[in-house]
MILO-329378 format. One line per 8 residues: number of its first residue (from 1); for each residue y negated, x, z of C-alpha. Coordinates in steps of 0.02 Angstrom, whole numbers, plus 32768, in hexadecimal, padded with zeros to 4 digits. Layout:
<pts>
NUM> Y,X,Z ~ ... $
</pts>
This chain:
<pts>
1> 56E1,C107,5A75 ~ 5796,C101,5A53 ~ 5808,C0CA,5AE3 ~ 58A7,C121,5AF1 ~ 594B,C0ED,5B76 ~ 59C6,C176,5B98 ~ 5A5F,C134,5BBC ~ 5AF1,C1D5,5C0F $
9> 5B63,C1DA,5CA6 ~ 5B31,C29E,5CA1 ~ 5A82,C2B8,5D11 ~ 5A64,C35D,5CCF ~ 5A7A,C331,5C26 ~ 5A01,C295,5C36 ~ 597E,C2F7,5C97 ~ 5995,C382,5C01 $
17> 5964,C2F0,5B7C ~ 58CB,C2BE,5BD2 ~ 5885,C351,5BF4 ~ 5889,C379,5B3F ~ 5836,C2D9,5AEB ~ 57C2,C2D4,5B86 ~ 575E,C364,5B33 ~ 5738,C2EF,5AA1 $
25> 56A6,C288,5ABA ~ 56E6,C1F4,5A4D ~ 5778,C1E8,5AB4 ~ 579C,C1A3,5B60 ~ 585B,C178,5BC8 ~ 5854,C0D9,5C0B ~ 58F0,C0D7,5C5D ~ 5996,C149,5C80 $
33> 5A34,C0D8,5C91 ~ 5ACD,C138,5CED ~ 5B47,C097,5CC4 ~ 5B72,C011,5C40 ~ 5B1F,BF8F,5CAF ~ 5A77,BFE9,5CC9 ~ 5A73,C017,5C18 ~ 5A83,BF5D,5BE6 $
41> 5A0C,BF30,5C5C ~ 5978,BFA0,5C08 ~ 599D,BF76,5B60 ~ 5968,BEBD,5B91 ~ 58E2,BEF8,5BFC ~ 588C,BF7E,5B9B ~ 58B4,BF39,5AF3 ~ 5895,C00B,5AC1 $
49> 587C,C051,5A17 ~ 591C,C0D2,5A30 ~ 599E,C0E0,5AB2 ~ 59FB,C15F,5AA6 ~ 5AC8,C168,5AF0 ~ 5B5C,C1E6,5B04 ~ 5BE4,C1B9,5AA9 ~ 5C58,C1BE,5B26 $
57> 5BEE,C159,5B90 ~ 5C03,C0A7,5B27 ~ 5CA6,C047,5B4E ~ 5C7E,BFC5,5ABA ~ 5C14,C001,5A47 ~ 5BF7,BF62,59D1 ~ 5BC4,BEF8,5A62 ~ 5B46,BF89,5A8C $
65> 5B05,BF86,59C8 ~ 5AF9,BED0,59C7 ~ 5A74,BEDE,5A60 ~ 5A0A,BF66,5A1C ~ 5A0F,BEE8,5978 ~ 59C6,BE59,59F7 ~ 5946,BEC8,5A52 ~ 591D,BF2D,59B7 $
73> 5951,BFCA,59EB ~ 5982,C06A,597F ~ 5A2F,C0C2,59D1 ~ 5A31,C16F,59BA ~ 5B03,C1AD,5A13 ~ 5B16,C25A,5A53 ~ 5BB8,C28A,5A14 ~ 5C44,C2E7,5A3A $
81> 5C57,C385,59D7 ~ 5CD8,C37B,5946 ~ 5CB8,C2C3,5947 ~ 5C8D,C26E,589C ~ 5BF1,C20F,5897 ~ 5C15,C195,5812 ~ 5C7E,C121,5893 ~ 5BBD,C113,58F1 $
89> 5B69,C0F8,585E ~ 5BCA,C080,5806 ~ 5BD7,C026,58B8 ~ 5B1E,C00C,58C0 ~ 5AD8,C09D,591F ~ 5A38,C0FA,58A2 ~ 5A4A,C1AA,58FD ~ 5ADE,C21C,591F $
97> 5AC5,C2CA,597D ~ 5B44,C350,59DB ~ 5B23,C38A,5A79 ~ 5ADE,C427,5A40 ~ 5A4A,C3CB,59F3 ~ 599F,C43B,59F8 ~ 591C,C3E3,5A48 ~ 58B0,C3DB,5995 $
105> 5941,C382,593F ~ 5941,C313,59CA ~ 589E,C2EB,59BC ~ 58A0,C2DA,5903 ~ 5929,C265,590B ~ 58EF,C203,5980 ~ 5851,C1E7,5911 ~ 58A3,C1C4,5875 $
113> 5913,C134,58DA ~ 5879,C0E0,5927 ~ 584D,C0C2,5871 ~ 58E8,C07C,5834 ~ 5925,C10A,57E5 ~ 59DC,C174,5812 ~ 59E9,C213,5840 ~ 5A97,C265,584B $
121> 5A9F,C31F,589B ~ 5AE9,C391,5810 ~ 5BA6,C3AD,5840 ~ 5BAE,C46A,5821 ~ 5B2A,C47A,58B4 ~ 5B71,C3FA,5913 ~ 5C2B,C467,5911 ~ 5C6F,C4AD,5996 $
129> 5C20,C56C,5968 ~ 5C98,C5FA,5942 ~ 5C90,C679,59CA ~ 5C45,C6F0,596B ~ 5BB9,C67D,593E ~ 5B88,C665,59E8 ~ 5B7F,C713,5A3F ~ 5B02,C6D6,5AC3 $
137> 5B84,C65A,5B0C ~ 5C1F,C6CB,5AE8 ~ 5BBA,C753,5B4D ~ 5B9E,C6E7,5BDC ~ 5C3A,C69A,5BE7 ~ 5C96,C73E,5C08 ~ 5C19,C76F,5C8A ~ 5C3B,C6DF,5D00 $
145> 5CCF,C6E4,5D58 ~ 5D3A,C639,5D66 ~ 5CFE,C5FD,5E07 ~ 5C57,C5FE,5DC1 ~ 5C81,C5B6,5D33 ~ 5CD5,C520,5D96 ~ 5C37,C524,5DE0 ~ 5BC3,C50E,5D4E $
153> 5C37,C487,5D04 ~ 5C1E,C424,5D94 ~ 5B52,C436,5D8F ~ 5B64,C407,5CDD ~ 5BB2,C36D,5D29 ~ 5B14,C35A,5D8D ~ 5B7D,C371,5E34 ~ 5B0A,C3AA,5EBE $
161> 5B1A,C444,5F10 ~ 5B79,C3F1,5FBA ~ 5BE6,C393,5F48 ~ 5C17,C42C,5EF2 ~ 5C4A,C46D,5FA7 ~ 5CAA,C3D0,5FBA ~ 5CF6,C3F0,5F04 ~ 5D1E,C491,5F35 $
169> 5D4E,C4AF,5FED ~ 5CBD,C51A,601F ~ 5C07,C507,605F ~ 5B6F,C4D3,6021 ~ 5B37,C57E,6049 ~ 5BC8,C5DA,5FDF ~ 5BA8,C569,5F56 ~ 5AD4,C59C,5F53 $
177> 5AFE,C64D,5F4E ~ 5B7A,C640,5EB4 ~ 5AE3,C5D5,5E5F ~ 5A78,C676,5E86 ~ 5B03,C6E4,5E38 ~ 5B05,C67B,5D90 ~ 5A50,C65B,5D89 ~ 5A4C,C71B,5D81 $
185> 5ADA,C747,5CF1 ~ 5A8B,C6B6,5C92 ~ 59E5,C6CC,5CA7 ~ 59B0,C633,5CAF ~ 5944,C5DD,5D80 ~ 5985,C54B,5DA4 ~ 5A0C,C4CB,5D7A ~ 59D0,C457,5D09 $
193> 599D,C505,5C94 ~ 5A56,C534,5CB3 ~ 5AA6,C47B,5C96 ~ 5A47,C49B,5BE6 ~ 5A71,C54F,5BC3 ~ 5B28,C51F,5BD6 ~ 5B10,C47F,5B64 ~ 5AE7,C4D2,5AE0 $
201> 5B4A,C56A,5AD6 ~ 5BF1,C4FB,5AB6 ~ 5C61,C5AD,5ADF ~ 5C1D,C5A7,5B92 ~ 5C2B,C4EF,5B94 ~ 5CDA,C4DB,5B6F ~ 5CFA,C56E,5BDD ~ 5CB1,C513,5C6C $
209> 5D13,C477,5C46 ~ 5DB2,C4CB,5C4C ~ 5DB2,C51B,5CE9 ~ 5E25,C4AE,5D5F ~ 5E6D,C519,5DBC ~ 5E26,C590,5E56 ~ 5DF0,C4D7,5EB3 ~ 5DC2,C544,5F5B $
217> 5D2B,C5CA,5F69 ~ 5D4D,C64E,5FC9 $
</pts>
């Protein structure tokens, strides 16, 4: 049994991890850190086989490599799209991957760290991908209108739905009937499916991101 930390400020994103290497058998998340401190903490605690981090996540990265070197722990960073993984290899960490990792190269890279070995996600598939490569997320995109787009940043975020009412001005009531509305163009039931639609279709992503303005719901 391989034990495997997850170490994000994003909720969503966390929850989206484990739910994909909880359908392997060999596989089992011992811990999910939310800050630098926590994530310390479980490295000397669990002493796990892989952790894996967001890159964004890691203040001082060669103070986190020299840990994993004491508790014997593979790193695996999720990157930022466009970024180049060399800097994380040649820093220590065995696995780079992109946000828009499938959950089989997941898997597979987290395999091929526990043994030692590195594992670097190819960068043409870790690219931002041309709008005409991606017609799913180009589709969806234009079918939301900004305020739901706000919206699904912020879920992506792993706000709640009464935060998101606080975010935005409005109820808690305004905000679940929005959720209905995009649950419906996307096709997807419930958040954390949505929080991983939007992931991985990097046009609807960036989308989301963007949209600062319209604050209030009417």
């Amino acid at each position: 049994m391989l034990k495997i930390l997850l170490a994000d400020n994003q909720a969503i994103f966390r929850a989206g991890i484990a739910k994909v290497l909880a359908v392997e058998d060999d596989l089992r998340v011992v811990a999910q850190a939310q800050s630098v401190e926590q994530m310390m903490m479980a490295l000397e605690k669990f002493r796990a086989s892989v952790m894996i981090f967001s890159a964004s996540f890691v203040p001082d990265l060669a103070q986190l490599v020299q840990a994993a070197a004491r508790c014997k722990t593979g790193l695996i960073v999720v990157a930022e799209n466009g970024e180049n993984s060399s800097k994380y290899l040649n820093a220590g960490v065995r696995g780079v991957v992109y946000r828009n990792v499938s959950g089989d190269m997941l898997v597979d890279c987290v395999r091929k760290v526990s043994r030692g070995d590195k594992f670097t996600q190819e960068t043409k598939a870790a690219a931002t991908t041309p709008e005409n490569e991606d017609f799913v997320g180009a589709r969806v995109r234009d079918r939301l209108t900004p305020k739901e787009l706000r919206i699904v940043a912020l879920i992506v975020q792993g706000y709640k739905n009464k935060e998101i009412a606080v975010q935005l001005g409005t109820t808690e009531q305004v905000i679940k009937n929005y959720l209905r509305n995009v649950y419906d163009k996307i096709g997807v039931s419930d958040r954390l499916e949505l929080a991983l639609f939007t992931i991985h279709h990097h046009i609807l992503a960036e989308a989301a991101a963007a949209t600062t303005e319209g604050r209030s719901v009417q």
